[in-house]
C-alpha positions, -999 to +999 in steps of 0.1 A: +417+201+661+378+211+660+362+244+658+331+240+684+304+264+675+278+274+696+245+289+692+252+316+716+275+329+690+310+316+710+335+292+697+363+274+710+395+253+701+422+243+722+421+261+750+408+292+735+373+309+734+360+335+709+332+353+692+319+344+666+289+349+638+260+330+621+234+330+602+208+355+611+180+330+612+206+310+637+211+270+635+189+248+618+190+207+616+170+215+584+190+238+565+176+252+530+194+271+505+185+310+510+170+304+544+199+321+564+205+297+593+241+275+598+234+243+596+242+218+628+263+195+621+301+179+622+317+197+588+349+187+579+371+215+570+375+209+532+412+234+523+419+271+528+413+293+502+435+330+504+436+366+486+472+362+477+474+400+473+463+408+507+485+383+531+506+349+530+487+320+529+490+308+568+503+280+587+477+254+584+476+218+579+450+220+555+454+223+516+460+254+508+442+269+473+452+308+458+423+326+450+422+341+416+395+368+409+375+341+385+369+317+416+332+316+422+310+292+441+277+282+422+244+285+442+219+275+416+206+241+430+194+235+399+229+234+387+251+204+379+279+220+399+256+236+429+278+239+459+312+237+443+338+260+429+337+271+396+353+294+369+341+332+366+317+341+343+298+309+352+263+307+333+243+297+366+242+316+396+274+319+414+290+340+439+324+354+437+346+348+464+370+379+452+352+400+472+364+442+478+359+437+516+383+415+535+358+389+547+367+364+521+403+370+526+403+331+542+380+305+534+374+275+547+348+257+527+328+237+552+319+202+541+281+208+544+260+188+518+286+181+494+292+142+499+267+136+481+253+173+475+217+176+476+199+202+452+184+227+478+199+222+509+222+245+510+258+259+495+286+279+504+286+273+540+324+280+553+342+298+575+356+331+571+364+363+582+343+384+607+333+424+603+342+438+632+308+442+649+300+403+640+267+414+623+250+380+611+264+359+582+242+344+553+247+308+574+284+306+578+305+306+606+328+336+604+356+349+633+378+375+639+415+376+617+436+366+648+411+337+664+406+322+627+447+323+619+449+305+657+424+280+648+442+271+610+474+268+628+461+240+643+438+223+618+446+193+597+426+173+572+408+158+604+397+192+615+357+195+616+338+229+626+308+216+650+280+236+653+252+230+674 
């Protein structure tokens, strides 16, 4: 099942439709690390990452990863290990995806520009959890608890979030 992401900030699988949020510069087919837009594209979703203290890890089809407060994500594109998970305290830039608010509660790390990654172009693209108000993302695609849990029940290894 695909996620279809649209630029007028909707998505839909199945038979569903829902809000949704992006970047705030919106979508780009040139997408730079920093540069706040999503990047269009067909991104396989890579596994679901969950805060085992806050729920159960869902029904999904995709591989399904605990988070552990030292699981970061390193955006240094100079960085042998730029746009992949690493082990907090990591010595390059990285951001933690044990977060205090609830938006990183799921992840699904999209696979944007990690086969091969490309210094630059972009990291830690993945969906996640909306705020309530869908204020803009950094360049992810994020949706509400309920549509994001509908959509996982669904995916499989296949799964792909489409934006554009």
């Amino acid at each position: 099942m695909d996620l279809i992401v649209g630029a007028d900030g909707w998505a839909s699988f199945g038979s569903g439709r829902c809000r949704c949020s992006l970047g705030p510069a919106g979508l780009s087919a040139a997408k730079r690390e920093g540069d706040g837009a999503t990047p269009i594209g067909a991104w396989p979703c890579r596994r679901l990452y969950y805060r085992p203290d806050r729920l159960a890890a869902p029904p999904t089809g995709l591989e399904t990863v605990a988070l552990t407060p030292q699981v970061g994500w390193c955006d240094a594109p100079g960085d042998p290990r730029y746009n992949r998970p690493v082990q907090l305290p990591y010595p390059a830039s990285a951001e933690s995806l044990w977060r205090e608010d609830h938006v990183y509660d799921l992840i699904v790390p999209l696979g944007y520009n990690d086969a091969p990654v490309r210094p630059g172009l972009g990291s830690a693209i993945f969906l996640h959890l909306a705020w309530p108000a869908y204020p803009p993302t950094q360049g992810c695609v994020a949706l509400a608890l309920e549509d994001l849990l509908g959509f996982l029940a669904l995916a499989d290894p296949r799964s792909r979030v489409i934006i554009g």
